[in-house]
N, C-alpha and C positions, 0 to 999 in steps of 0.2 A: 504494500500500500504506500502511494506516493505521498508525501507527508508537507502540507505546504510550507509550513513555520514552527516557531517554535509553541507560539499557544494554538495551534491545530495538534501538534506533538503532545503537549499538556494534556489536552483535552483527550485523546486517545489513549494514550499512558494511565489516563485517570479509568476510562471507561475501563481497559484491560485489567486493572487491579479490583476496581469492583464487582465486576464477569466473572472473574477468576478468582479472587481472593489470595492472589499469589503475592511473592515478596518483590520487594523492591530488588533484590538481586536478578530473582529469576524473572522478574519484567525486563532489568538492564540485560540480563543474557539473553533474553528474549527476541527484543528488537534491536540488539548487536552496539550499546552506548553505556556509559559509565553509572555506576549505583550514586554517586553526586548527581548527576544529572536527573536521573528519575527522580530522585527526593526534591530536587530545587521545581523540577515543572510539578511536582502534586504538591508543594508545599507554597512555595513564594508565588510560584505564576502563576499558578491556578486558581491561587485567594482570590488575583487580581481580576481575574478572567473569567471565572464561575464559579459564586461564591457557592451554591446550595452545590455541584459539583465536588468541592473542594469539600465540603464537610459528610460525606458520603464516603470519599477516599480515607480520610482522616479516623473513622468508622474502623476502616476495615484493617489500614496501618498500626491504631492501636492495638488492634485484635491480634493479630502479627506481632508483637511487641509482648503481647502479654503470653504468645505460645514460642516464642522464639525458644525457651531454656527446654521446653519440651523436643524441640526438632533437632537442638543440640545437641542434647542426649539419645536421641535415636542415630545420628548422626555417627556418634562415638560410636553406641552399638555394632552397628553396621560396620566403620573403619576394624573395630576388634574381631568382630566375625570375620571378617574375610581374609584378616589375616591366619586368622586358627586354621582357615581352611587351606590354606598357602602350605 
């Protein structure tokens, strides 16, 4: 998808986190630009831009935030399994 600017960018980046419910990482690996930048378009541009938008994303970022120590620890999980299995 051709992306005109940067708050058309925002605004899509926003949509994809609230669709998905995914992280600010895996949105950046997503559409291939830095985890700075996804935070700065849903955070600072997007206030500017679309404000009911902008507090939708904000929704689902905390929620993210509040399971982040959970996906960590599966994370580890995962890393120690695969090595036992090695």
């Amino acid at each position: 998808m051709q992306v005109e600017g940067i708050d058309d960018r925002s605004i899509l980046l926003a949509k994809h986190i609230i669709e998905t419910k995914d992280t600010v990482r895996k949105t950046a690996k997503l559409f291939g630009i830095s985890k700075s930048t996804v935070h700065k378009d849903v955070t600072e541009r997007l206030e500017r831009i679309n404000k009911s938008l902008y507090l939708e994303v904000q929704k689902v970022l905390e929620q993210n935030k509040r399971e982040r120590h959970i996906r960590g620890g599966i994370a580890t999980r995962e890393k120690y399994k695969a090595r036992a299995l090695s």
